[in-house]
C-alpha positions in Angstrom: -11.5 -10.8 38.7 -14.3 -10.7 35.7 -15.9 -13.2 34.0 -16.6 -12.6 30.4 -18.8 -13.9 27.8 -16.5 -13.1 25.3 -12.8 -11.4 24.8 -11.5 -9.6 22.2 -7.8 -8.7 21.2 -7.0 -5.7 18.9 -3.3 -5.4 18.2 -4.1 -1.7 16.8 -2.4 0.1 20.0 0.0 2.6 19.3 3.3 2.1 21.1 3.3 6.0 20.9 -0.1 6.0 22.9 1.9 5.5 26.2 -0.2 2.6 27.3 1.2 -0.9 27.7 -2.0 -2.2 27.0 -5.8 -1.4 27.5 -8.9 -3.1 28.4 -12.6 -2.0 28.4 -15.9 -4.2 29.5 -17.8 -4.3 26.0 -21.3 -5.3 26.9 -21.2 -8.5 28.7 -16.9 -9.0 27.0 -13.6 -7.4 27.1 -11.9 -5.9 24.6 -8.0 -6.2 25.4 -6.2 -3.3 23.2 -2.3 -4.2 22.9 0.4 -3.8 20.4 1.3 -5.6 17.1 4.1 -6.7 19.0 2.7 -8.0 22.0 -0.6 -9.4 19.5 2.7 -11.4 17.7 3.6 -13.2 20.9 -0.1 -13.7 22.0 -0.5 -15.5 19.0 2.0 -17.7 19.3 1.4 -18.5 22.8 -2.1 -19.8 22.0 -0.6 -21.9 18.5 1.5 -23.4 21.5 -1.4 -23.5 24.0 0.6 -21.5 26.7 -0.5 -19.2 29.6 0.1 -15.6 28.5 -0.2 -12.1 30.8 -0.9 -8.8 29.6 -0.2 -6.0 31.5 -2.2 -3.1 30.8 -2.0 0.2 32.2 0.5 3.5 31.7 4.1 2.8 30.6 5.2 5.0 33.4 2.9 4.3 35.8 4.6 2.8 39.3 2.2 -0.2 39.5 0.4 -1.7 36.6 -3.2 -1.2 36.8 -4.4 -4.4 35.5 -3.5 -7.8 34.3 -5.1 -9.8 31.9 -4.2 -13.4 32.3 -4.5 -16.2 29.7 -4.9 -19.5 31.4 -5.1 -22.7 29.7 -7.1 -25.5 32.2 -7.9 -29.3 31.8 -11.2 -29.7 29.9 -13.5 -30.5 32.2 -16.2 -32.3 29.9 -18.9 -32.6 32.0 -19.8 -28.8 32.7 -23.1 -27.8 31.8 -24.1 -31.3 30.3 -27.4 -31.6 29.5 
């Protein structure tokens, strides 16, 4: 598990690049790299506020070497009031 200041999503991966997807710490961040396809669906699962997973890792790889899980909680407004 990482915490992140910030994330950011790049739909510029190649399908050619044989990755499913790939993520990087970016100073105190993550950059998620991922397809135009995949960027597509990520989009409209946040429009529609829904949890969304990203595997990212080798296409032929056995098991995936990391997920990258979207998760949509209650708003909890009274974290770091004050």
């Amino acid at each position: 598990v990482t915490g992140a200041s910030f994330f950011v999503f790049s739909g510029a991966l190649k399908s050619s690049s044989g990755f499913l997807a790939k993520s990087s710490i970016v100073e105190d961040g993550v950059m998620v790299q991922i397809t135009a396809e995949n960027m597509d669906s990520l989009r409209q699962a946040l429009r529609e506020m829904k949890d969304f997973t990203i595997t990212c890792g080798k296409i032929d790889a056995e098991d995936p070497q990391e997920h990258v899980h979207i998760q949509w909680v209650e708003d909890d407004k009274n974290f770091n009031k004050g």
